[in-house]
Steps between C-alpha positions, in 0.01 A plus 500: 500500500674399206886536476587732218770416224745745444654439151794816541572674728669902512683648805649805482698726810473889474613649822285428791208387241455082385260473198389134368305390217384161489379349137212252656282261247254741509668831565693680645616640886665811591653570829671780633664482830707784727531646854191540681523889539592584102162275393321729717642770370446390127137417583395885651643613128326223305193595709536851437547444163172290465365800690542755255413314157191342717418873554598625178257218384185657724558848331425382175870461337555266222756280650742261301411154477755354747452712764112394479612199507732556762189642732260189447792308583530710815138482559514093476773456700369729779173316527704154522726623728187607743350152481833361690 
């Protein structure tokens, strides 16, 4: 694998949260870091969240553009994360 080159670099401290950005040559990386038990907690809402527009979606509701965005997002990531 090839080493990425980060060209600048944002930290920032809010409580018990850590977010990075990293400016690569061809992009960019976000990170988010925190206790174990608050990401868990933050992923049951996200889920739920996802849920709900997901079914909203089924029923025949015209959604906004970024949340369908935000569900085939969702939907990629899912199927990536079950190839691992």
């Amino acid at each position: 694998m090839q080493e990425e080159q980060v060209q600048r670099t944002f930290h920032e401290q809010v409580e018990s949260f850590h977010f990075q950005v990293d400016g690569l040559k061809d992009g960019y990386r976000v990170t988010f870091r925190s206790d174990e038990e608050s990401i868990k907690e933050n992923r049951r809402v996200g889920a739920a969240a996802v849920n709900l527009a997901r079914q909203a979606e089924k029923a025949g509701w015209k959604l906004p553009w970024p949340i369908r965005m935000l569900l085939w997002f969702w939907d990629k990531y899912k199927i990536t994360e079950g190839n691992k």
